[in-house]
N, CA, C and O atoms as a DFTB+ gen file, in Angstrom:
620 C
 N C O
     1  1       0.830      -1.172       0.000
     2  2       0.000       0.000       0.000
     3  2       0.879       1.241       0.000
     4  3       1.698       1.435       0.899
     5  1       0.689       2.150      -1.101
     6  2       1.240       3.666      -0.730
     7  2       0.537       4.165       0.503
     8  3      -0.647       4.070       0.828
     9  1       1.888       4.895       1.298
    10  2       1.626       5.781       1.901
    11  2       1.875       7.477       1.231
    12  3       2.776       7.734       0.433
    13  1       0.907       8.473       1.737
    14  2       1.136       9.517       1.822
    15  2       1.547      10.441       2.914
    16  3       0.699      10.865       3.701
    17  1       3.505      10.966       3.059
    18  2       3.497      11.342       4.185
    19  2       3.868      13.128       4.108
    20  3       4.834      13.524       3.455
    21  1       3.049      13.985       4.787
    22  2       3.124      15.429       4.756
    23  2       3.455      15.776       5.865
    24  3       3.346      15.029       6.837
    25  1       3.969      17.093       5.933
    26  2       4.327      17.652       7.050
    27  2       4.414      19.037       6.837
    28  3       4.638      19.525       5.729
    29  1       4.149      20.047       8.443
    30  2       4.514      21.075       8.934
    31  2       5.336      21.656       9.674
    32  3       5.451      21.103      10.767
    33  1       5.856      22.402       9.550
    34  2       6.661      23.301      10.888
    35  2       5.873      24.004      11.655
    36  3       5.066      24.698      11.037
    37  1       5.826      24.071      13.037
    38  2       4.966      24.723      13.368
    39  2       5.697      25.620      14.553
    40  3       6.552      24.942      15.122
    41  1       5.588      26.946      15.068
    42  2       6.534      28.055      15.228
    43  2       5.906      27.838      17.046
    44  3       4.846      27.233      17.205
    45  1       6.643      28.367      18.234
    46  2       6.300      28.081      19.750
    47  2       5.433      28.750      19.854
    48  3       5.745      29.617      20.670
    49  1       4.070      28.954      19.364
    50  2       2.943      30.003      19.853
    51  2       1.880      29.170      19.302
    52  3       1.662      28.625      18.220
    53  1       1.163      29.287      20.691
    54  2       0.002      27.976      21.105
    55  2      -1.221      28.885      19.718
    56  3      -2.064      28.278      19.056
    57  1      -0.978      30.166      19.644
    58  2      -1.963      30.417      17.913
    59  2      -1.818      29.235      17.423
    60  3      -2.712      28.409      17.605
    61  1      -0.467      28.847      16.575
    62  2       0.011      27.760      15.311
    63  2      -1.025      26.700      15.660
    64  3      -1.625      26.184      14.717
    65  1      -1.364      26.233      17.166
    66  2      -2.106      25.030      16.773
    67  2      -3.768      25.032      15.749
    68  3      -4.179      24.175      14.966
    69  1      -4.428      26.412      16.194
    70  2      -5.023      26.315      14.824
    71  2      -4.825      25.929      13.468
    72  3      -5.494      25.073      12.890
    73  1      -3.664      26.741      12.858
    74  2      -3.168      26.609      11.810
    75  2      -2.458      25.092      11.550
    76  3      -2.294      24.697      10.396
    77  1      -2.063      24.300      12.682
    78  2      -1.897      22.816      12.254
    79  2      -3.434      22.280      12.138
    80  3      -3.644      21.646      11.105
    81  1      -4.568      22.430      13.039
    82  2      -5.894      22.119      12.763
    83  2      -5.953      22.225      11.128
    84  3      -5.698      21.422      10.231
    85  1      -6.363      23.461      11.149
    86  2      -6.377      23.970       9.349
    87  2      -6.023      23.077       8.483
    88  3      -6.757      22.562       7.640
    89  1      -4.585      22.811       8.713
    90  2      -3.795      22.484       7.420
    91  2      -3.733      20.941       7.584
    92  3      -3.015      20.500       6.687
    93  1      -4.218      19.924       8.399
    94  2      -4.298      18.647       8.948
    95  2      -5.977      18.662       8.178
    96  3      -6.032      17.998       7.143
    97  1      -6.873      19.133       8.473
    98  2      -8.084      19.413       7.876
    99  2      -7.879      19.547       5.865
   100  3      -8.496      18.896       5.022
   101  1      -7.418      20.005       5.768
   102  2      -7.046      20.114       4.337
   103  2      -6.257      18.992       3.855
   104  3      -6.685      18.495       2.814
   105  1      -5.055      18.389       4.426
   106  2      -4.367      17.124       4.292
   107  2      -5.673      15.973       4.196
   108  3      -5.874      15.453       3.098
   109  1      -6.453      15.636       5.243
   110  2      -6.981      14.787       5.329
   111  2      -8.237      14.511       4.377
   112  3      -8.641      13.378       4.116
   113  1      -8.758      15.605       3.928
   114  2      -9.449      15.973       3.031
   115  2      -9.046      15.206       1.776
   116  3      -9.654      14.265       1.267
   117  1      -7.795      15.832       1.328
   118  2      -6.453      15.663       0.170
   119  2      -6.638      14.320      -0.103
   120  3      -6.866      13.989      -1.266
   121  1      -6.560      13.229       1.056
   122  2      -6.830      11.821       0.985
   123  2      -7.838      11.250       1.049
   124  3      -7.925      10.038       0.849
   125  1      -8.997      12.144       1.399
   126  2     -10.151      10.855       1.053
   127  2     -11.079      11.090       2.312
   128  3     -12.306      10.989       2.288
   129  1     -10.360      11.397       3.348
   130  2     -11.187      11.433       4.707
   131  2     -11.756      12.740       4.952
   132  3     -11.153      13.805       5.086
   133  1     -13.223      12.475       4.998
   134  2     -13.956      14.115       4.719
   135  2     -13.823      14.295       6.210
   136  3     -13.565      13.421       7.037
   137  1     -14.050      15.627       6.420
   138  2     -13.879      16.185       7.869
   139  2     -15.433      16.060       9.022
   140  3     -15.574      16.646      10.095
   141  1     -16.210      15.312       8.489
   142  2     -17.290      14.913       8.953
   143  2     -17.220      13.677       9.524
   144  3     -18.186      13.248      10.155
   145  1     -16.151      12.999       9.387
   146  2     -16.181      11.512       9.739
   147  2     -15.314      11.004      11.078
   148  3     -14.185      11.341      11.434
   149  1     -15.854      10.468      11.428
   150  2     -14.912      10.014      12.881
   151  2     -13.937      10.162      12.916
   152  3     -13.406      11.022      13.617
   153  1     -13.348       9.383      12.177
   154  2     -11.827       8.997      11.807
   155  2     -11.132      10.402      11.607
   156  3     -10.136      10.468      12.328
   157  1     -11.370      11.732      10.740
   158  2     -11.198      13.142      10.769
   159  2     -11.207      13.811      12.390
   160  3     -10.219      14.213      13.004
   161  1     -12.453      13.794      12.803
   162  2     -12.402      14.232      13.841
   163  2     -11.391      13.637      15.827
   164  3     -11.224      14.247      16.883
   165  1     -11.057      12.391      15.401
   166  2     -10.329      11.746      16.079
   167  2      -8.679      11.953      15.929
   168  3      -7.737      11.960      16.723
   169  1      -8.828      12.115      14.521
   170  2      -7.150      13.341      14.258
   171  2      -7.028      14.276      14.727
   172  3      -6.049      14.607      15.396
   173  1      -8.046      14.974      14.481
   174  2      -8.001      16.414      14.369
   175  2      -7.861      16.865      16.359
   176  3      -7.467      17.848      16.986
   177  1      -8.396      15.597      16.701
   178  2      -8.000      15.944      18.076
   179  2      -7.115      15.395      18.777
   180  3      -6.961      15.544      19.990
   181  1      -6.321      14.555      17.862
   182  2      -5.214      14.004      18.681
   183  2      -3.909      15.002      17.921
   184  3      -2.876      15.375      18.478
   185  1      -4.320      15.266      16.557
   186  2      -3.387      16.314      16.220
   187  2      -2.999      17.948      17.347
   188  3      -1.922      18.469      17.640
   189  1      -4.152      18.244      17.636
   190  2      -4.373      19.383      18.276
   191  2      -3.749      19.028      19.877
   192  3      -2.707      19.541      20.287
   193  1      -4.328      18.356      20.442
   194  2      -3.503      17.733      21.435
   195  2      -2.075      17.682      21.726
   196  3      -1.640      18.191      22.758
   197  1      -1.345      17.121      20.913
   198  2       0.207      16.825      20.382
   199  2       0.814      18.073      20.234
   200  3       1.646      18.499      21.035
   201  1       0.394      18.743      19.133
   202  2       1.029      20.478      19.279
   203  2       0.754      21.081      20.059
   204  3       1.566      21.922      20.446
   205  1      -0.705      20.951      20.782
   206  2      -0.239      21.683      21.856
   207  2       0.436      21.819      22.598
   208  3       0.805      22.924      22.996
   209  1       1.021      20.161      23.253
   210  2       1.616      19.989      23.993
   211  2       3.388      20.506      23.495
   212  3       4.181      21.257      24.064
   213  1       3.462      19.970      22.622
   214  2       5.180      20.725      21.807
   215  2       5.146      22.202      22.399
   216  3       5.882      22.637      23.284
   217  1       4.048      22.943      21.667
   218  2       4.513      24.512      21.787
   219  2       4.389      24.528      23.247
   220  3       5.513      24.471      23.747
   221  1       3.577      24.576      24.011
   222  2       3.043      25.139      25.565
   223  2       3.966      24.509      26.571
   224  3       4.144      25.097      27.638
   225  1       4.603      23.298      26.314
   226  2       5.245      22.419      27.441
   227  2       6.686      22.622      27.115
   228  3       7.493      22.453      28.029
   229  1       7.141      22.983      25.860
   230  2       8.656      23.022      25.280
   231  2       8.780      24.726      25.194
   232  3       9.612      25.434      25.760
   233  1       8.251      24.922      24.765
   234  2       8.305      26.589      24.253
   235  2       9.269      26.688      23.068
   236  3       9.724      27.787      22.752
   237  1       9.601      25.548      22.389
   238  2       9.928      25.173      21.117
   239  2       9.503      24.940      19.357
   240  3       8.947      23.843      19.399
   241  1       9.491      25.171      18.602
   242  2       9.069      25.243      17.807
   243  2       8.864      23.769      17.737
   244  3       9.271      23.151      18.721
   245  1       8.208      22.935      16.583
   246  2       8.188      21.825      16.215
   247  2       7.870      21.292      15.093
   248  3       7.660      22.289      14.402
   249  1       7.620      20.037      14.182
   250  2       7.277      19.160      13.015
   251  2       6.008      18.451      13.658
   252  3       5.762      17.706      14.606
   253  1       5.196      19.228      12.402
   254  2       3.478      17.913      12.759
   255  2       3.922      17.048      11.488
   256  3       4.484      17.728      10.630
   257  1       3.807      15.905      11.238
   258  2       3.783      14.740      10.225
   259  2       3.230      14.067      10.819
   260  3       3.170      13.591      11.953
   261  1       2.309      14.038       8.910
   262  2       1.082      12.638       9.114
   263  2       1.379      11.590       7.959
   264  3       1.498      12.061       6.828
   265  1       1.485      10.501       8.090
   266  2       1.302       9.492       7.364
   267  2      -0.296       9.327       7.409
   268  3      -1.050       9.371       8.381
   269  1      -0.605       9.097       5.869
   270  2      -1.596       9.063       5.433
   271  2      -1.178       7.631       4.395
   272  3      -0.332       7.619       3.501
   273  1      -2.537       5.870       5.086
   274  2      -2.902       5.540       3.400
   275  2      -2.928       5.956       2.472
   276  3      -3.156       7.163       2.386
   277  1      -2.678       5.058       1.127
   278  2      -2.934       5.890      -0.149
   279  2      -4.775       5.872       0.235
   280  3      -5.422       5.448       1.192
   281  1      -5.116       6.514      -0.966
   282  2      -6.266       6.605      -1.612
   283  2      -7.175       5.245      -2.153
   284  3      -6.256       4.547      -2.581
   285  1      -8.124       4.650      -2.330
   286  2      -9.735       5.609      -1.380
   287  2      -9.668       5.336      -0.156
   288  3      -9.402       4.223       0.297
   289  1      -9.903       6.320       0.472
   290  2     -10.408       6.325       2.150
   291  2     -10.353       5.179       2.614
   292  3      -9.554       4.787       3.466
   293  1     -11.350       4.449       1.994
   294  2     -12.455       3.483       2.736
   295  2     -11.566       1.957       2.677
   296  3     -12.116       0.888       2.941
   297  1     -10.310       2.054       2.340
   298  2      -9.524       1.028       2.589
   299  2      -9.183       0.843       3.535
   300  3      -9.407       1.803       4.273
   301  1      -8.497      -0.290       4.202
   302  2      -7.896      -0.385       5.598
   303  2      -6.824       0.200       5.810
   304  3      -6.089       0.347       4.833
   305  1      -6.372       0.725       7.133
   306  2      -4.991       0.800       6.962
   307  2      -5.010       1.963       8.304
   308  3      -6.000       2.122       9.018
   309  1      -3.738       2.700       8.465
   310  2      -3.188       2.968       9.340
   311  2      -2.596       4.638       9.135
   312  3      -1.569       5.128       8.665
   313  1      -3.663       5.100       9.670
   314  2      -2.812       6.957      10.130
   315  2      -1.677       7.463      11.019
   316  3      -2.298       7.930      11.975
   317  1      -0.743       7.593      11.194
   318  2       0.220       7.581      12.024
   319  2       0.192       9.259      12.030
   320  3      -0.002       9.677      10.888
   321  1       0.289       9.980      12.703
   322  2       0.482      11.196      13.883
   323  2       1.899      11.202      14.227
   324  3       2.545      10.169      14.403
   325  1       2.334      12.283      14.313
   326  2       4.264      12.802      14.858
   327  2       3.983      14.222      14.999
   328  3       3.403      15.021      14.263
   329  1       4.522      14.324      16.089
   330  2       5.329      16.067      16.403
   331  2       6.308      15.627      17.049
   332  3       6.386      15.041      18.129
   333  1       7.432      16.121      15.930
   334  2       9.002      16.424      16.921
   335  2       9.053      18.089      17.805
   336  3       8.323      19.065      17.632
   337  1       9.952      17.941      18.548
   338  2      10.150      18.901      19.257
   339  2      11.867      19.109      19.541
   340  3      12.595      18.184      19.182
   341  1      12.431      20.212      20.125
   342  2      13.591      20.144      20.413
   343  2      13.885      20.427      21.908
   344  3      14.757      21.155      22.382
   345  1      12.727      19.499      22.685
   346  2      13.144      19.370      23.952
   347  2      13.500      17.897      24.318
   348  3      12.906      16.925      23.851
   349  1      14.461      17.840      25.141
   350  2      14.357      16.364      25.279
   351  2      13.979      15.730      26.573
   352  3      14.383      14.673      27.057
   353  1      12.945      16.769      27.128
   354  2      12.418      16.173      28.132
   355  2      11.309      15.454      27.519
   356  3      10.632      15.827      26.561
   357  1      11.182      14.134      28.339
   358  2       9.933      13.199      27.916
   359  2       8.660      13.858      28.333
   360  3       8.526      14.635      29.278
   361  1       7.571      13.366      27.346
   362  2       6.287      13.673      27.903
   363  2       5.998      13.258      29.087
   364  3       6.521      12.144      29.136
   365  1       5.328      13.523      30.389
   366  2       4.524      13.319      31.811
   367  2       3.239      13.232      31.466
   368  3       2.555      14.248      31.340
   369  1       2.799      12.113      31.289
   370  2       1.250      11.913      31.552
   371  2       0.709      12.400      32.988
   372  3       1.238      12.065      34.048
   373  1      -0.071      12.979      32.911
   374  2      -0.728      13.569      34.258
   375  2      -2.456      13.477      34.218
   376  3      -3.236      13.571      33.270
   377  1      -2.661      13.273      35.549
   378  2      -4.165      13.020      35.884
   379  2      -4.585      14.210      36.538
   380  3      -4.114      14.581      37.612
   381  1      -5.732      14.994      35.711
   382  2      -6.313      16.174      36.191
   383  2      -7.603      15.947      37.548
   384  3      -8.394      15.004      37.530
   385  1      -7.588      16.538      38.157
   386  2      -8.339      16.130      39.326
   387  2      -9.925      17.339      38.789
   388  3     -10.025      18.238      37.953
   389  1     -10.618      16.902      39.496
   390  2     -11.929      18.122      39.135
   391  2     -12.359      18.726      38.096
   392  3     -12.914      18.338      37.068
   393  1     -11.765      20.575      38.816
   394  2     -11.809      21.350      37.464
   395  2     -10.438      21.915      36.891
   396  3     -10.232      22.947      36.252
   397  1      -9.628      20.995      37.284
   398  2      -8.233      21.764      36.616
   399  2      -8.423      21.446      34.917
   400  3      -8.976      20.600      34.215
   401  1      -7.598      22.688      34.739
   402  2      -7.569      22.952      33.338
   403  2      -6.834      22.365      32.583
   404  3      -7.281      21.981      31.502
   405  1      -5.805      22.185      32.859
   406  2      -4.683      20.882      32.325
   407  2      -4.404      19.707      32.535
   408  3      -4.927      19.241      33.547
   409  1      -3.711      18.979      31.901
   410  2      -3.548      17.893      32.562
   411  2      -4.135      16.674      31.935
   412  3      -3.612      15.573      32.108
   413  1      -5.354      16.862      31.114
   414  2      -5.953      15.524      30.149
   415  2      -5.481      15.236      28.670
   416  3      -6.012      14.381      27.960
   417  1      -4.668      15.856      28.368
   418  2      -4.245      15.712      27.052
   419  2      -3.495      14.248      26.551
   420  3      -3.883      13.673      25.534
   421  1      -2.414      13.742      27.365
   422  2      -2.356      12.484      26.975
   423  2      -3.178      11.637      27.723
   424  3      -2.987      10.506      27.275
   425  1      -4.080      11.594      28.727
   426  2      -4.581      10.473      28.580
   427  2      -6.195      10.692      27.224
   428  3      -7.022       9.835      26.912
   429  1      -6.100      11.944      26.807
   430  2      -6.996      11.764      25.781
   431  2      -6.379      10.939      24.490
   432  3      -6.830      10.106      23.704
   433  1      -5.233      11.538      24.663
   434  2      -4.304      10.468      23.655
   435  2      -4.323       9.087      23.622
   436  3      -4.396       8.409      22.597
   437  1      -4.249       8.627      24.904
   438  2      -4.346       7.354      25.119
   439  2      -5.518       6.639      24.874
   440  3      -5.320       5.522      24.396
   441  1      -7.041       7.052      25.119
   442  2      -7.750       6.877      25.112
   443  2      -8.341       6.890      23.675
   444  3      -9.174       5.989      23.570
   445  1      -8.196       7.577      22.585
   446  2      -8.388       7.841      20.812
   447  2      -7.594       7.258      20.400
   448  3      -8.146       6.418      19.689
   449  1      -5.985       7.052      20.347
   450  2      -5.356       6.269      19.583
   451  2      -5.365       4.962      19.757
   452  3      -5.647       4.395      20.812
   453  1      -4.977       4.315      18.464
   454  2      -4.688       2.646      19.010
   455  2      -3.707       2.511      19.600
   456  3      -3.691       1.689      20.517
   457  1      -2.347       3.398      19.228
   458  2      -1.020       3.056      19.885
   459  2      -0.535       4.368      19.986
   460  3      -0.656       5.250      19.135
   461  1       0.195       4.469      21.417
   462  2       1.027       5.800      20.524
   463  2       2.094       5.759      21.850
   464  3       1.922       4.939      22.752
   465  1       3.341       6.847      21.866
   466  2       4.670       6.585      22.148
   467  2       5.471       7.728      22.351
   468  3       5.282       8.943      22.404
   469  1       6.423       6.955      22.449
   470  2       7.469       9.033      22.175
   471  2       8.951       7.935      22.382
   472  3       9.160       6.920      23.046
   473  1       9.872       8.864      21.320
   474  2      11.203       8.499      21.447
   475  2      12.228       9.466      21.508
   476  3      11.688      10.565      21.632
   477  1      13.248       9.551      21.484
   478  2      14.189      10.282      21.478
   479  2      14.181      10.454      19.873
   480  3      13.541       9.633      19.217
   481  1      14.793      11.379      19.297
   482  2      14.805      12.283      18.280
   483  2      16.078      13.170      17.973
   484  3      15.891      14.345      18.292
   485  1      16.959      12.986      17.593
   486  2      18.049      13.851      17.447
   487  2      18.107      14.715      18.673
   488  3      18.126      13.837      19.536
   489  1      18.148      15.856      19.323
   490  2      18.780      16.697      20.276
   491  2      16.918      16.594      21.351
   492  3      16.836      16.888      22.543
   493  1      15.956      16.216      20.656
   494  2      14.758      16.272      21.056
   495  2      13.652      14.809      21.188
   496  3      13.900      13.690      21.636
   497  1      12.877      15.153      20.828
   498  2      11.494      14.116      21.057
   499  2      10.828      14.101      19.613
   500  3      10.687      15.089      18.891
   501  1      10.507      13.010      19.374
   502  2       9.156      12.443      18.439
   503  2       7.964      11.735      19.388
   504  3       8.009      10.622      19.912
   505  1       7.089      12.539      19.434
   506  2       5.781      11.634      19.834
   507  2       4.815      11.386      18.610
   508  3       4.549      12.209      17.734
   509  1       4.383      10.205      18.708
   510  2       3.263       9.851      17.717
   511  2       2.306       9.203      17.956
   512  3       2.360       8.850      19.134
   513  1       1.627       8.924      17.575
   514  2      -0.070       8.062      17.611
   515  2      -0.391       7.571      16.114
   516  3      -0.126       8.155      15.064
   517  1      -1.038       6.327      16.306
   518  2      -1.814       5.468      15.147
   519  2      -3.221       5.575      15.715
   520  3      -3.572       5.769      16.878
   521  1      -4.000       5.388      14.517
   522  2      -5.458       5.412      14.136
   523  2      -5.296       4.423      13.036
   524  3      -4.538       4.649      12.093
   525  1      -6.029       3.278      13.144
   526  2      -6.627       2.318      12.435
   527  2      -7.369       2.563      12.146
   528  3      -8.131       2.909      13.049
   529  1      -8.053       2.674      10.436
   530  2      -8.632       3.340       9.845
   531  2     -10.392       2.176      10.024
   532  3     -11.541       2.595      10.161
   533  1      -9.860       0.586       9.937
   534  2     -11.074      -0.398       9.953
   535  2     -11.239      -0.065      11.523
   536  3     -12.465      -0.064      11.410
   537  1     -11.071       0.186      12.738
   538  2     -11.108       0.338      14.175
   539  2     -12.095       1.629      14.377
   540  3     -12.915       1.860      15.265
   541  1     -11.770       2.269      13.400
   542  2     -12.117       3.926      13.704
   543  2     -13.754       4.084      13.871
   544  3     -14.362       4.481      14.865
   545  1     -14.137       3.773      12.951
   546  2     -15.748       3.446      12.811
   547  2     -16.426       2.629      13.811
   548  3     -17.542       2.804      14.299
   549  1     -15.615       1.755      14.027
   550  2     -16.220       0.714      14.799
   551  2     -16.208       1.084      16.779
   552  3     -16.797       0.500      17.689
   553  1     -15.444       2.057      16.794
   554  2     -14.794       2.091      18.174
   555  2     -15.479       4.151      18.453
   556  3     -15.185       4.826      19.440
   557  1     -16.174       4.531      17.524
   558  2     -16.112       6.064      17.490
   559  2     -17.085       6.185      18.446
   560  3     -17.012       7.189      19.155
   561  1     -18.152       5.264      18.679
   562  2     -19.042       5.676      19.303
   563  2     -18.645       5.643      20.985
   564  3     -19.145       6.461      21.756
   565  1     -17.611       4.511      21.472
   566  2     -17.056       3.865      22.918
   567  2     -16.258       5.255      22.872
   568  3     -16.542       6.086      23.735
   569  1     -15.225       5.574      21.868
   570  2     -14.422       6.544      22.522
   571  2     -15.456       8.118      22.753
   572  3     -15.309       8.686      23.835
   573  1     -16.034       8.483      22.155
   574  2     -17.039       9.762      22.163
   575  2     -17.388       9.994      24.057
   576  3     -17.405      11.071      24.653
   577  1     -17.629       8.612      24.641
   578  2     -18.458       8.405      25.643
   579  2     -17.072       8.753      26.352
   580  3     -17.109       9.742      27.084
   581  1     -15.604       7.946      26.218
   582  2     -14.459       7.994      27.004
   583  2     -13.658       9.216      26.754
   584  3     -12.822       9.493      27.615
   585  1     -13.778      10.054      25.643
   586  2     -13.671      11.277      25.288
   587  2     -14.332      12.367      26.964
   588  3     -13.731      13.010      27.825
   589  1     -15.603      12.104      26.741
   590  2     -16.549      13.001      27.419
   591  2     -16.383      12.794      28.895
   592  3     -16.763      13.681      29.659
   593  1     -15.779      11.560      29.409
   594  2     -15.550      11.270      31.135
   595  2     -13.995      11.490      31.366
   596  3     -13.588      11.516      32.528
   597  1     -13.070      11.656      30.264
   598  2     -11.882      12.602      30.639
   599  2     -12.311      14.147      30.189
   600  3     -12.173      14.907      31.147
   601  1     -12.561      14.493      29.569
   602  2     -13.048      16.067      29.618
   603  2     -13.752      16.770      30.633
   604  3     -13.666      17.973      30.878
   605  1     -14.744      15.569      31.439
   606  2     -15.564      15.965      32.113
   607  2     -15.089      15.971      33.651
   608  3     -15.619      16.476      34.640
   609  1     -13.712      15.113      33.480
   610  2     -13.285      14.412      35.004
   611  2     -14.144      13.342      35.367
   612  3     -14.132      13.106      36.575
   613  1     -14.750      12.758      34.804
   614  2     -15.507      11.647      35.345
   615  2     -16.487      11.663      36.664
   616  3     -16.592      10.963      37.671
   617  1     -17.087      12.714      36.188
   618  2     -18.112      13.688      37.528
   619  2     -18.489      11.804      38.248
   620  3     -19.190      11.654      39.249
């Protein structure tokens, strides 16, 4: 199977994560996956997630890359997610208590992707996440619910 793999630079100002939204929205489009569909919207928030965490936690600039299946959509296969950074402190998963404001981002990660990781990277970090494209559909409705009890803190 071709893959299609694109990428951004994205500059230390928590603005850019729109503009990776944007341009991840237009990529995904590019391939097949309309922005209405689970599988879109499960990027789009693990994308957003990921840069955020680069710019706000590093104060570093960083690389969004997505591996994208080839073309049509509706084949099986595997989205892979990356932001490098040039910190080389590892990510800290942290558990938000109540109403704190921070703090759920990787376990939202954990919770939407099938797999995901972080390695060392030249002077910095690569973190990434997979999305199984046959999983995505099938699993959108369980994560929506596990989405909503980490956002919510699990009142």
């Amino acid at each position: 199977m071709q893959v299609l793999q694109v990428q951004l630079e994205v500059g230390p100002d928590p603005a850019e994560v729109g503009r990776a939204r944007r341009w991840a929205r237009s990529r995904l489009a590019g391939s097949g996956i309309a922005a209405d569909e689970p599988l879109a919207e499960t990027l789009i928030l693990l994308i957003s997630e990921l840069v955020t965490n680069a710019v706000v936690h590093t104060g570093c600039p960083a690389v969004l890359r997505m591996l994208l299946p080839g073309v049509p959509a509706s084949e099986p296969g595997t989205v892979r997610v990356e932001v490098t950074d040039r910190s080389a402190r590892p990510p800290r998963p942290r558990h938000a208590e109540g109403d704190e404001t921070n703090g759920r981002g990787l376990e939202l990660v954990d919770g939407l992707a099938d797999r995901w990781g972080w390695q060392p990277d030249g002077a910095g970090k690569r973190i990434w996440c997979e999305v199984d494209r046959c999983a995505a559909a099938a699993a959108s409705a369980s994560r929506g619910l596990a989405y909503e009890e980490v956002a919510l803190g699990a009142r």
